[in-house]
C-alpha positions in Angstrom: 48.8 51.7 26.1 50.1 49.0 23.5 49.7 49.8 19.8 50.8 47.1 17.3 51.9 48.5 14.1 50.5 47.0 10.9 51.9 48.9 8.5 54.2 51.8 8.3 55.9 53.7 5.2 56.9 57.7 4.7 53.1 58.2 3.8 51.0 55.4 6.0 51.1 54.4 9.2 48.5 51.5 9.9 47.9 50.5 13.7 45.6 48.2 15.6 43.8 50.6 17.9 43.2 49.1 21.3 39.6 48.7 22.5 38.1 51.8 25.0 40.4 54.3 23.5 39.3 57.8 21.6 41.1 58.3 18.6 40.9 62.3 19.1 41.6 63.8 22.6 37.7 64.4 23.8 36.2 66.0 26.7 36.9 63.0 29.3 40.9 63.7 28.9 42.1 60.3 28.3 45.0 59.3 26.4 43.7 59.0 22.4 45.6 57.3 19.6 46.5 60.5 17.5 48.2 62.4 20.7 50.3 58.7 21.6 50.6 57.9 17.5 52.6 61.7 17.2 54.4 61.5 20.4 55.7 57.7 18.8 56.4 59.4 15.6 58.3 62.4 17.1 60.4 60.0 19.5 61.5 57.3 17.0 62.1 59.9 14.4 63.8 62.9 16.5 61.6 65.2 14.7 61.3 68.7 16.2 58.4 71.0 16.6 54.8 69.7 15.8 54.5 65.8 14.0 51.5 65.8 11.0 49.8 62.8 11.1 46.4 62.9 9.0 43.2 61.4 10.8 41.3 59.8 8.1 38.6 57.8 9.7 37.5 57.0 12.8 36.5 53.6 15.1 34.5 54.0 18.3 36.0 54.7 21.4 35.2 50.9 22.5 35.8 49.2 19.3 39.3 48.0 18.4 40.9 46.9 15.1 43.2 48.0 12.0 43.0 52.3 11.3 45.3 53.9 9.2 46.2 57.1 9.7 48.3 59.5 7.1 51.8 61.2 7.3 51.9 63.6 5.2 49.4 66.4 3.8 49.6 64.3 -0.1 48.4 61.3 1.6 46.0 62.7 4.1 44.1 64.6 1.1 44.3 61.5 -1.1 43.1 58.9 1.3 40.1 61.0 2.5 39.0 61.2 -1.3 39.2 56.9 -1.4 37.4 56.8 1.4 34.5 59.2 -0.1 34.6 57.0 -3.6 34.1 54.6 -0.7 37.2 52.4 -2.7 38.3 51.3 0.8 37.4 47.7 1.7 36.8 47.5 5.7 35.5 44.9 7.2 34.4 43.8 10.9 33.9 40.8 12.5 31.0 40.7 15.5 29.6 38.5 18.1 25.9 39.2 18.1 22.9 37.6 19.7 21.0 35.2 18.5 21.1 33.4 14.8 19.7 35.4 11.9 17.6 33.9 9.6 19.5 34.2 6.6 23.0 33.2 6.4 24.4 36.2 4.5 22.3 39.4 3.8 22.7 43.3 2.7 21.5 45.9 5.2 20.2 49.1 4.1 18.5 51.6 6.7 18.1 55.7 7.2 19.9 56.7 10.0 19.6 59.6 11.9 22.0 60.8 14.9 20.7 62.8 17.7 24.2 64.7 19.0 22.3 65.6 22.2 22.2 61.8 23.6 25.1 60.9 21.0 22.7 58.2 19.7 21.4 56.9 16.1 18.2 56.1 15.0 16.8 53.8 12.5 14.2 56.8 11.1 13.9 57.2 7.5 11.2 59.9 7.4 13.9 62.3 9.1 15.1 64.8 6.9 18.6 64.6 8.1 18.7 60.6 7.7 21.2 59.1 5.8 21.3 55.3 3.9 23.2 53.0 5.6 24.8 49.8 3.8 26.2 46.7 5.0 26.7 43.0 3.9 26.7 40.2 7.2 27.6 36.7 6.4 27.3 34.2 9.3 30.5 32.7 9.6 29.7 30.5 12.6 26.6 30.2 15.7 27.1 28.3 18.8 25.5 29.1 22.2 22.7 31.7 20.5 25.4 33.8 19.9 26.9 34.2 16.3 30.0 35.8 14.4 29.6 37.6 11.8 31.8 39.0 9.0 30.5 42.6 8.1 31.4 44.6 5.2 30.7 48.2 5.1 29.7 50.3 2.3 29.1 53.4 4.0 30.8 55.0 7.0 27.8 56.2 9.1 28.5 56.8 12.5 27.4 53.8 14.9 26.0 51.9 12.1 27.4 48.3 12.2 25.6 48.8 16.1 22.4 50.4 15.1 22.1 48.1 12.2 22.1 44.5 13.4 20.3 45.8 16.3 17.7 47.0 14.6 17.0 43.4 12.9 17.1 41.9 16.4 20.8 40.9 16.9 22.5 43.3 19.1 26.4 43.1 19.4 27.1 41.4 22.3 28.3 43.8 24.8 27.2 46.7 23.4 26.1 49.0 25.9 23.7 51.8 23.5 22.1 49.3 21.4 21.8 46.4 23.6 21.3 47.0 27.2 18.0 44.8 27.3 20.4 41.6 26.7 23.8 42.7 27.6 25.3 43.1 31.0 26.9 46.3 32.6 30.6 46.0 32.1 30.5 43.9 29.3 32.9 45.1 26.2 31.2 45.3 23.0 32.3 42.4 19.9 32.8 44.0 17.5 36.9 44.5 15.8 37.8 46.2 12.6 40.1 43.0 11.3 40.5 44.2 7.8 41.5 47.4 6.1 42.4 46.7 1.8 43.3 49.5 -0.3 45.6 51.0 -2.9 49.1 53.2 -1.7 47.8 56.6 -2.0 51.1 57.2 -3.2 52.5 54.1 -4.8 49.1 52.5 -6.3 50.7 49.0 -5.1 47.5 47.0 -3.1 47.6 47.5 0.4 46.0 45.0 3.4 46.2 44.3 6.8 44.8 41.8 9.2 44.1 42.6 13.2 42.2 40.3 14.6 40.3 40.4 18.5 42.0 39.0 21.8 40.5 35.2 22.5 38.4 36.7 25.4 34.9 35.7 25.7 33.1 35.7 23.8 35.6 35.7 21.1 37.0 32.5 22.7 34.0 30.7 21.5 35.7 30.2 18.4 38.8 29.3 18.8 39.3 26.5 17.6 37.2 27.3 14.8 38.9 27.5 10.8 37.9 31.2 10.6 40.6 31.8 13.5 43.1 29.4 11.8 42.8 30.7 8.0 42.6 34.8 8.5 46.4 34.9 9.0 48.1 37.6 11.3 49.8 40.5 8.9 53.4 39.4 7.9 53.8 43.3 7.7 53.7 44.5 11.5 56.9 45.9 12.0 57.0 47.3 16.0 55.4 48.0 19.1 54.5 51.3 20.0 54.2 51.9 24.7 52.8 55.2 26.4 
């Protein structure tokens, strides 16, 4: 595993998490981000004994993009607050099927997760639902497929997925919420290219850019001005190998 490094100071460390990678060691036993993150952190530093490193938020084990992750307790308890004030800018770009009718747009839907098949539903007379919130703009279409910038305003799990599926553009790839148009094998669109906050710490602004791998169908747009103008962090400092 490759990790680029975004962003790191004595309180942050901000990564690009590879695509079909858990961030938290699960039941299947594959190498996750926070196990290779410490191990990094413990190697480069020489610390000894156990490395903290906060997990703030999390990305789906097939989605890639910018995370930050905290190291130190201060930090940790700080950042976790932002992200409940929901101060944190993050935004996605997607592939999706199809071309929605309006250009830009705010989602809002009731979401309910059933842990049994580890699924969400669009089902706002459950009394466990909770609102979801997104904006879309349609940056580009071409071949009935479109990208999309997303911005979320709430962090439920799934829900950029559920969401554009549910108005009858599936991520392309997506294996949960798109099966009846996307093929076996297929990797989900969607990347977490932008991550904006204040330090925790410092108060200074804070932003990074990660942006996807020019496979298909990202490679439809490659040439396009959206590629060209969303400009590759001048703050990525090293590469992290397990």
């Amino acid at each position: 595993m490759k990790v680029h490094v975004l962003y790191e100071d004595n309180h942050l460390l901000m990564v690009q998490k590879p695509v079909n990678i858990p961030v938290q060691a699960d039941k299947s036993g594959d190498s996750d981000m926070l196990t290779v993150l410490k191990e990094d952190l413990k190697v480069r530093y020489q610390k000894p004994g156990n490395v903290y490193l906060g997990l703030i938020h999390r990305l789906d084990r097939p989605v890639g993009g910018a995370m930050v992750f905290a190291k130190t307790s201060k930090a940790a308890s700080r950042l976790s607050d932002m992200f409940r004030r929901r101060v944190v800018e993050r935004s996605y770009l997607s592939v999706v099927h199809g071309v929605p009718k309006q250009k830009k747009g705010q989602l809002v839907h009731y979401l309910h997760k059933d842990k049994r098949e580890n699924k969400v539903f669009v089902d706002p007379k459950h009394p466990k639902a909770k609102k979801a919130v997104l904006d879309y703009e349609v940056l580009e279409s071409r071949n009935n497929f479109s990208l999309l910038a997303v911005k979320l305003h709430t962090g439920r799990p799934h829900q950029i997925r559920v969401q554009l599926s549910s108005i009858g553009h599936p991520i392309f790839g997506d294996q949960k919420y798109g099966q009846h148009v996307n093929k076996p094998g297929q990797q989900i669109a969607l990347w977490a290219d932008v991550l904006s906050f204040d330090h925790p710490i410092k108060k200074e602004p804070i932003e990074v850019y990660s942006l996807p791998p020019m496979d298909h169908p990202w490679n439809i747009w490659s040439h396009l001005r959206v590629r060209q103008t969303m400009p590759f962090n001048t703050l990525k400092t090293s590469e992290i190998s397990s």
